[in-house]
N, C-alpha and C positions, 0 to 999 in steps of 0.2 A: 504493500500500500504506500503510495506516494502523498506525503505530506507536507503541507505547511512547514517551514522552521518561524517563518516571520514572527517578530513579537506581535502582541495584542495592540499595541499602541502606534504601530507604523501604516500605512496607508496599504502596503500590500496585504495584511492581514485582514482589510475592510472586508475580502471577497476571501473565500480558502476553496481550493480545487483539493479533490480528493479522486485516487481510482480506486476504487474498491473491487476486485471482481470485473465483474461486465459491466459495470458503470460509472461512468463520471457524476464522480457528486460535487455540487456547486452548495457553497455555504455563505451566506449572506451573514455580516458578520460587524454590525455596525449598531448596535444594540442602542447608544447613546441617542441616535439620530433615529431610530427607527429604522433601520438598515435603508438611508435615502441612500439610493443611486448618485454616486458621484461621478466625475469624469472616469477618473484612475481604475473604476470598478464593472465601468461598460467598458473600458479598453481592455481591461484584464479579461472578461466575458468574453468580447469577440474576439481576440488571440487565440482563444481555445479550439474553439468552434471549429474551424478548417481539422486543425488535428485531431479533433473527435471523430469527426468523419473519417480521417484518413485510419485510424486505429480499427482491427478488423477482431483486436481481443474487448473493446468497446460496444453493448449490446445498446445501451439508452445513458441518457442526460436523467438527472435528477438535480433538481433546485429545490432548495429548501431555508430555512433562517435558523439561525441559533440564537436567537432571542424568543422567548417564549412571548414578548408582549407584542409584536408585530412581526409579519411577514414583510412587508419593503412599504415605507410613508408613499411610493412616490420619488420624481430627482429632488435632489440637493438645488432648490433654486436659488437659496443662498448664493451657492455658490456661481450660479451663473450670472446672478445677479452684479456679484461682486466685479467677474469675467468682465462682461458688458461696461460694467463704468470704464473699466480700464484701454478694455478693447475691444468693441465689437465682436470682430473676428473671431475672439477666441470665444466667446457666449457663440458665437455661427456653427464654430467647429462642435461643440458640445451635442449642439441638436444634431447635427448632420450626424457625429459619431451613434446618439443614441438610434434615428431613426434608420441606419442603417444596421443596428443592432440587431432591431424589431425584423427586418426582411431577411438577414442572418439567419433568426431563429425560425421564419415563416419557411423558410428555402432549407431547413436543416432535412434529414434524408433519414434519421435515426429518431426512436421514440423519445420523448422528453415529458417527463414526469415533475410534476411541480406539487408540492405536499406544503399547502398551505393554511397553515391559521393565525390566525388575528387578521387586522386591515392589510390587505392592497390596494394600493393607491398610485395611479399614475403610471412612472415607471415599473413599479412591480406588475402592474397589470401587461405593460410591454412585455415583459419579459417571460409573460408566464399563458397568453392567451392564444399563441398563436403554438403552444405547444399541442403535441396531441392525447397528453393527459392532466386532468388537472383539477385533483383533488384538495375539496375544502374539510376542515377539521373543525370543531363544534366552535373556536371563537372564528371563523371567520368572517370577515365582511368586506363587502366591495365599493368601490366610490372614484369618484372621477369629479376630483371639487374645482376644478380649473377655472372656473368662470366665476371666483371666491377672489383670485389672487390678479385678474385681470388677464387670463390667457386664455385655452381653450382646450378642449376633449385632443389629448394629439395620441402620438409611439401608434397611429393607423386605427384607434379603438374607434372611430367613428364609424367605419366598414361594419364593428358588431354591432353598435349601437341603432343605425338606420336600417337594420335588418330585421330588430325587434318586432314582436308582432304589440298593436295597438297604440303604438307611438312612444311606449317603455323606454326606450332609447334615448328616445329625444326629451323625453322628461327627465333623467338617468344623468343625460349629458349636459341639461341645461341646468340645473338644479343641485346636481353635487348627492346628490340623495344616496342613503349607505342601503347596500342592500344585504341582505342577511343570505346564509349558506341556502334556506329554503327558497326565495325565491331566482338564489344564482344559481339554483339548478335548473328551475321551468324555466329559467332563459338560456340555460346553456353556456352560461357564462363558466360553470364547472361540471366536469363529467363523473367525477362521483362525491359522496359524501362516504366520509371515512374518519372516525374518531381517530385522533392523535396520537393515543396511546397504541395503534399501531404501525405508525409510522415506519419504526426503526424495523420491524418483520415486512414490511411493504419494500425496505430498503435491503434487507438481508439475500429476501427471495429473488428478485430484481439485479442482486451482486452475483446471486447463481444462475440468472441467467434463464430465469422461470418466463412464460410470457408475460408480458403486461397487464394485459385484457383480463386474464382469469385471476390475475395474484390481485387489480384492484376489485372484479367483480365479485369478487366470493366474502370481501369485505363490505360490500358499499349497503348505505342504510336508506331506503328511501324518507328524506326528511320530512316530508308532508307540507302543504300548502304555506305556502308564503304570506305575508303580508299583503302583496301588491295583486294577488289576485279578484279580491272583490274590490280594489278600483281602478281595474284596467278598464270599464266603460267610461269611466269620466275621464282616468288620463287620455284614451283617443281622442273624447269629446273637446278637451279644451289642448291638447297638444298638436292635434293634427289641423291647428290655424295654421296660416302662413306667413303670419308677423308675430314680433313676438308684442305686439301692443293688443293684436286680436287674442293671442294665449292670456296675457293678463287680464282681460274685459272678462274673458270664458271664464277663467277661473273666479274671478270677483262673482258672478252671476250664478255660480253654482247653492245651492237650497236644499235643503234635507239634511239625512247622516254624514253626507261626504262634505258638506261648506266648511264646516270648520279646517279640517285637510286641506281644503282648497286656499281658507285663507290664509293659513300657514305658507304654503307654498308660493303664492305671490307675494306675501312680507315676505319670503327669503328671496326670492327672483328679485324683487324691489331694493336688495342689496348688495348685489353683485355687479361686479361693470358693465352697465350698460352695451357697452363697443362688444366688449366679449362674447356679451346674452346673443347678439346678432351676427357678430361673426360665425359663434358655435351654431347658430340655427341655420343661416345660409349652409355650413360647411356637412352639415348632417344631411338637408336637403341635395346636396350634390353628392355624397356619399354614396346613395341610393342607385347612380350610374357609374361608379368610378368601382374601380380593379384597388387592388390591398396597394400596390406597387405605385399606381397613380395618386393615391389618398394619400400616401407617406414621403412623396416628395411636395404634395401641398402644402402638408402638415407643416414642411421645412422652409416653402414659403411664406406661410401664416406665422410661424414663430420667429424667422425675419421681420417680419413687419412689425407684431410684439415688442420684439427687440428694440425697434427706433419710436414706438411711440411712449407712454406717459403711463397706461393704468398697470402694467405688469409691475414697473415697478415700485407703485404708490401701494400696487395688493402684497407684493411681498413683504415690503417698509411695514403696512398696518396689521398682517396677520402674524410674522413671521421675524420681526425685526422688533418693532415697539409694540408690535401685539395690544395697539390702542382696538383695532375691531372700528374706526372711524378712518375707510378710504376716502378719498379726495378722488372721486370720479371725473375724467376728463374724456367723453362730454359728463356731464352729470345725469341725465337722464334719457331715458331710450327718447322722445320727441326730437333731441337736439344731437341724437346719431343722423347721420343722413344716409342714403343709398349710396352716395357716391362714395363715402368714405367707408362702406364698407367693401364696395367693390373693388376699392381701391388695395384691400389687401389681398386679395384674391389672384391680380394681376402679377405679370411675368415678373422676377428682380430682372435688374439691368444686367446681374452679374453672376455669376456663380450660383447657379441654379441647383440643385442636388438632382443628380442623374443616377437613379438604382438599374443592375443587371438585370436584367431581365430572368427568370427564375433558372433555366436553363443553365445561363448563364454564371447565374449566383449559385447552382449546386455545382457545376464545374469547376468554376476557382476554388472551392474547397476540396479537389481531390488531387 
């Protein structure tokens, strides 16, 4: 077994590879921060990746956390943040590196098992959706709060989102909403539910080399009904506007058991960046026609544009810095978005575009 020597306290130990057997186990290892995705720890990831492939004593990927309190917050946008004042360029390169993570692991050719409990969020969701297994443990939960810190649904999750059935998605991705292991199984966001405490026999069996399919099926529990299933008629009803000032009218207008839900949810839409609520809604909307491969080099133009404007980093300053919870919204409210500024993100950069391989492609360069 090939491990780690790094100390606990160096940057290389944020992430820990391990062979065990017939599989690479990947350890997220950043317990302080929530295991948030940093540069150094998507670069570590995708170094491996080609030589996973190329290893023929290699059966499957396994991603996992050694923190018991979360599975991955999400990236380090601190840290990008910080990137960006300094340099541009280097916040540009961050995203490029991650979104080209995500089509990395979408183009990986071996099974990839991800054994998840507590929050995933953001990058952890990157990293772990586009695998072909990926079980949740009794804390977990899922969330996508992007449009909180002034950004938006990116790592290509919009492709799952706009696939949902009854506008789930788009509610999902506009909202920030956590969704629990029972309803991230009716959506498929995980393919089994599997208490924790068998993890390490999930991992054992998996090192010999057992299949995948039977070593999780003969564990998995069906969790039974979700939350979100008795108000998936209303979320169609007021999600499936096609502004986000018709969603909030819909939702204000809602009467009966579900108004109060309803008003809940537009006080929260009511506090998020306006620019982002309509960026994320246009980019959901276009999702709907777009390939995994063409959403993820958008993604790379939309969080360029992020980049040079004003709410991303007023949302990180207020959620995540002084943790006041009082953004300074620019525009400040959806009326005083316009159409053009948000087409405007939409459009080509002048320069250095992110170009992904084509899948073909992208499984070749890894052999």
């Amino acid at each position: 077994m090939n491990t780690s020597n790094s100390s606990p306290d160096t940057p290389e130990a944020e992430i820990l590879f391990q062979t065990e057997g017939a599989i690479q186990l990947v350890s997220l290892n950043r317990p302080r921060a929530y295991n948030a995705m940093n540069y150094a720890m998507r670069e570590r990831l995708s170094e491996i990746l080609p030589k996973l492939v190329r290893d023929p004593e290699i059966y499957a990927l396994v991603i996992q956390s050694k923190s018991e309190k979360a599975f991955c917050a999400g990236a380090d946008v601190r840290e990008i943040v910080t990137r960006a004042k300094k340099d541009q360029a280097t916040a540009r390169a961050a995203f490029k590196a991650e979104y080209t993570l995500n089509w990395q692991l979408e183009c990986l050719t071996k099974p990839t098992v991800s054994l998840i409990n507590g929050m995933v969020i953001g990058s952890g969701v990157g990293i772990t959706i586009y695998g072909t297994h990926r079980v949740a443990g009794e804390k977990y939960w899922f969330s996508m709060p992007e449009t909180a810190i002034g950004l938006f649904p990116d790592v290509g999750v919009a492709s799952v989102l706009a696939k949902m059935p009854d506008q789930i998605g788009f509610y999902l991705g506009l909202t920030g909403a956590r969704v629990t292991r029972e309803d991230a199984y009716a959506l498929g966001l995980v393919t089994h539910c599997i208490s924790s405490q068998h993890f390490e026999a999930i991992k054992k069996e998996l090192a010999d080399a057992q299949p995948v399919d039977p070593v999780l099926d003969d564990r998995h529990e069906d969790p039974g009904p979700g939350e979100l299933e008795e108000l998936r008629e209303t979320i169609a009803l007021c999600f499936s506007k096609p502004t986000m000032e018709e969603i909030l009218e819909s939702l204000k207008s809602i009467k009966g058991s579900h108004a109060q839900w309803a008003h809940d949810v537009a006080t929260n839409l009511q506090k998020r960046s306006p620019l982002s609520l309509k960026v994320t809604l246009q980019h959901l909307q276009n999702a709907k026609s777009m390939s995994l491969r063409q959403l993820l080099q958008m993604d790379y133009r939309l969080a360029c544009r992020f980049l040079e404007g004003h709410d991303f980093y007023e949302g990180v300053r207020s959620a995540l810095i002084d943790k006041d919870d009082n953004p300074k919204w620019q525009p400040a409210t959806l009326e005083q978005v316009t159409n053009s500024q948000v087409e405007g993100y939409f459009k080509p950069l002048d320069d250095n575009e992110m170009v992904l391989p084509n899948r073909e492609d992208a499984q070749n360069l890894s052999l």
